[in-house]
Every structure is written in structure tokens, then in C-alpha cells.
N, C-alpha and C positions, 0 to 999 in steps of 0.2 A: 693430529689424530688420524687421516687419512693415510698419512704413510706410516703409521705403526698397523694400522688393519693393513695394508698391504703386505708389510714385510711378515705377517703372521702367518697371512693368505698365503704367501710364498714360499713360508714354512710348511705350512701342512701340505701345500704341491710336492714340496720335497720330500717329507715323507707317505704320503700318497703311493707319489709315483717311482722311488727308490724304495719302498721298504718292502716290497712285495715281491720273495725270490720265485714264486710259480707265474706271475704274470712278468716276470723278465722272462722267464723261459720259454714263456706260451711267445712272447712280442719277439725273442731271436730264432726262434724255430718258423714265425712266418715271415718276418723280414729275409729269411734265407734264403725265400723261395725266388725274392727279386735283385739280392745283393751279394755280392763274390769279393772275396777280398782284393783290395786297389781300388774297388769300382765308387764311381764318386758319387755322392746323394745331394740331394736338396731338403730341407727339410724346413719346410717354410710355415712359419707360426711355431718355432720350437718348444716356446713356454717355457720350461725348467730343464729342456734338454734329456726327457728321457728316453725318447726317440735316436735323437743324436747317440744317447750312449751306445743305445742298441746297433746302431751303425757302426760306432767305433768297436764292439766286441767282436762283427762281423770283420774286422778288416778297412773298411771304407774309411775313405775322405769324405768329410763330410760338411756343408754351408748349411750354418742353423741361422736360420732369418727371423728377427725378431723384432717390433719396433717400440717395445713397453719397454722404458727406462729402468725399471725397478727389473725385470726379467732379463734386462739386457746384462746386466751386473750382477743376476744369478748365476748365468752362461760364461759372464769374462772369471766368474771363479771355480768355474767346475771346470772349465776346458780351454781356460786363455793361455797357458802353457802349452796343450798339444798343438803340433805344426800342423796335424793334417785332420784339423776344424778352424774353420773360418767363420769369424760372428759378424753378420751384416746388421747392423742395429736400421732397418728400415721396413718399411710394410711392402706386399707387391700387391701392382693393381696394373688395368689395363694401358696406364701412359706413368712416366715419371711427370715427378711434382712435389706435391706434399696433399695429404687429407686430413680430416678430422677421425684420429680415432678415438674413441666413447669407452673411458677406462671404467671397470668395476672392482673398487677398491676391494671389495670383499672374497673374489672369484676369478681375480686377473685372466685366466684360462677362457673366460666369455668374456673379457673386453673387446671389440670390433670397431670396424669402419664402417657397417652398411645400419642405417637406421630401420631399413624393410627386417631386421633381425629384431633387433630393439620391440618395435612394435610387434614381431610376430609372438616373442616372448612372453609379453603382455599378458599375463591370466591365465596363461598356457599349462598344462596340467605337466608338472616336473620343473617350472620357471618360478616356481611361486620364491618371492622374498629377493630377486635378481636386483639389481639399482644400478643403473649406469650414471654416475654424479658429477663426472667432470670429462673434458673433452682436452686434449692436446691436439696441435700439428705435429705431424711426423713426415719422414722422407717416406717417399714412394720411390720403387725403381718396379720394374718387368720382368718376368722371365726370362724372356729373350735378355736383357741384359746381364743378368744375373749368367746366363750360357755364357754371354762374349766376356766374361769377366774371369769365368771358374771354368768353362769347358762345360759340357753335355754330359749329363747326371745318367746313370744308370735307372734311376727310380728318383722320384720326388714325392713326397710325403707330404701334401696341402690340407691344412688344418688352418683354415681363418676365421671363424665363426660366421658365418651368412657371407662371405666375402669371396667364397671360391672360384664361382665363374667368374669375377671383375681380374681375379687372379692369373686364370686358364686365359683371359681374353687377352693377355699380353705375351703370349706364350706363338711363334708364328710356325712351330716346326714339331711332327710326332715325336713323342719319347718313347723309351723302350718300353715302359712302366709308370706307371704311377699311383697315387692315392688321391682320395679326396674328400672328406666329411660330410655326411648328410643330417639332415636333424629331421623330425619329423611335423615340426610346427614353419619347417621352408620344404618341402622335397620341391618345387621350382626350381631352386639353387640346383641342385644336385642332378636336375632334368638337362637344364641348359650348362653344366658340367659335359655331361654324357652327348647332350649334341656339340658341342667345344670340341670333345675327344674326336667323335665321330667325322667333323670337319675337318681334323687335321690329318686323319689315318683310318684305320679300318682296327677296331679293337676289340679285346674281348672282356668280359666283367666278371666279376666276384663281388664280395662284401662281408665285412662283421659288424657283427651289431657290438653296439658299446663299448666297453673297454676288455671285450674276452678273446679278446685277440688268435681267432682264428675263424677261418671260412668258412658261409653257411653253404654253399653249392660244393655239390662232390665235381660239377663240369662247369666251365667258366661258360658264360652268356654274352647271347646279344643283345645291340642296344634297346630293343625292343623287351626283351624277358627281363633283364636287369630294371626297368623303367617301369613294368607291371609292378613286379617285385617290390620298390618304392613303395607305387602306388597303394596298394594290399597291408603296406604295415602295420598294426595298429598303433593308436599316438601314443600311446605307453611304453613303446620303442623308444623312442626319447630321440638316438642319434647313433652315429658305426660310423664306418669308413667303407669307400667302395673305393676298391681296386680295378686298375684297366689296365691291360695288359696289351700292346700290339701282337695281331695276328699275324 
């Protein structure tokens, strides 16, 4: 019974995140701003790859990293033919190994490896009805490895649910670009993100809230304004993406 609520779960991601031609449009008009065609991406926590697509319509090479089995074999049928996507069926964290990641058969999109998530969910106003039921091992590999493997990403797109800085912490070198998810029942995550970035380079910030995939700032920020900004959300924001851009 658990893997027919998955494969359903899986379903409505796919139509979700496929059937919607103005938010593909809205998601390759700002992916444009950081990806050129040839340029290679990362795109870690792919889900159902609809990010990935949007790379691929751009041009890019693209590594969709995923370590949910049932999403993994989403990915090998939507893109196991193109040469220039590469499916890594692994999770990243700050060392290779293996972890426990905490599947939710009903919402695969929040299954995670950090339990400090699990709990913060907990009651949380926009979490209500979540159930994390069963736990797998899965591979872990790094960033930096994931570099010596595929090369230096033009942009990486990090999307792990409460897992991002253990993500950023195996990462030992600035990028030109990248993403990172924040939710508003963890902004911590998202804080020691932004001090991750800041350690590695001198960067500048942006952000969209939720899934409207486009910038609230008309001029990109420092770590300092981006981190109020955070701060100031109200919890009915729910969750966006912050962009860092090297200055």
C-alpha cells in the first residue's frame, strides 16, 4: 500500500510540476539569468526533474541528484536517454557514507535526512497532515565530489528539505551561482547557508518566495540584508529559494 501512495504522490508531482505552461515560463526566464547554453548545473534534490527540464530547455548539461528510489526511476524515464543529464541516485552531505533518509510516502518532495526538520514541521502551521513512516539507508557523496566527477557547475540548484547547509558544508570552493531553499519553520538552515556562502567567497543575494519563480529584490543584497529579510518573513511564507550570486 505504501508504494501505490507513492507512485500516486509521484503522479500528481508530475502533473504539478509539468502541467503548468506559465510557471515553466516564469522558471526559464529566471533560470536564464544564471545559465547559458553548454553551461553545466547541478541540481541536487531533483524530485521529478522539473528543474532539470528547465536546464535542459536552456541548453545545459545537467546532474539531477536524487536518492529516493521511486524518484530515481521517475528521472531514468524522463531523461535516461539524454546524454547530456546525468542521474546520480545519491543524497549529498558534508562527508561520503550513507545516512538515514526519512521518506514520506504521501509527499515524497519533503522526504529528508535532517530530523531538526521532521520536528520543526511538527504542528507547524502549512505542515499539518506530513508523516514521515519509514527510513532507508542511502549513499551520500559531497559536492566537491560530485565537481571531481562532472566538472564545475555554472549554477547549482539545492533543494534538500532542512538538509542544505550539511549539503553547502561539503562544498570546499566558491561557485559562480547558486540556489538554496529556505522554509520558514527552519530560517537557521538558511542563515548557516548564507554564512557557508560567505566563507567560501564574497556574494551577493536575491530570493523568491514559493513556487512563483521570480525575484522579490529589484538589487541583489548582502549577507546582512538578505538574513533580516529571512528574519522579517511572516510564517505563512511557508518556504522560496534564495539565490547567491559571486560578486
Amino acid at each position: 500500500m505504501e508504494g501505490l501512495r507513492t507512485t500516486r504522490a509521484v503522479l500528481r508531482s508530475l502533473r504539478i510540476y509539468y502541467g503548468d505552461r506559465r510557471r515553466r515560463a516564469a522558471m526559464d526566464r529566471l533560470h536564464a539569468g544564471f545559465v547559458q547554453p553548454g553551461d553545466l548545473v547541478f541540481d541536487i534534490g531533483a524530485h521529478v526533474g522539473d528543474r532539470t527540464a528547465s536546464f535542459r530547455r536552456l541548453g545545459a548539461r545537467v546532474v539531477a541528484v536524487e536518492p529516493q528510489p521511486a524518484l530515481v526511476q521517475a528521472l531514468m524515464l524522463l531523461y535516461g536517454r539524454d546524454r547530456a543529464v546525468a542521474i546520480e541516485a545519491v543524497a549529498i552531505g558534508r562527508r561520503e557514507g550513507t545516512l538515514a533518509l526519512r521518506l514520506n510516502p504521501d509527499n515524497p518532495t519533503v522526504s529528508t535526512a535532517s530530523e531538526a526538520f521532521i520536528a520543526a514541521a511538527a504542528g507547524a502551521p502549512g505542515w499539518e497532515g506530513q508523516a514521515w513512516t519509514r527510513s532507508i539507508d542511502v549513499a551520500t557523496t559531497t559536492l566537491d565530489r560530485l565537481i571531481a566527477r562532472h566538472g564545475v557547475p555554472a549554477f547549482a540548484k539545492i533543494d534538500v528539505e532542512g538538509f542544505e547547509a550539511e549539503a553547502l558544508a561539503g562544498l570546499s570552493r566558491p561557485l559562480a551561482a547558486l540556489s538554496f531553499e529556505f522554509t520558514t519553520i527552519q530560517r537557521e538552515v538558511a542563515l548557516a547557508c548564507i554564512a557557508r556562502c560567505q566563507a567560501l567567497g564574497s556574494f551577493r543575494y536575491n530570493a523568491a518566495l514559493g513556487e512563483t519563480q521570480a525575484l522579490v529584490h529589484d538589487a541583489w543584497l548582502g549577507a546582512d540584508a538578505i538574513g533580516e529579510w529571512l528574519a522579517a518573513l511572516p510564517i505563512e511564507a511557508n518556504s522560496g529559494d534564495v539565490y547567491a550570486r559571486l560578486a
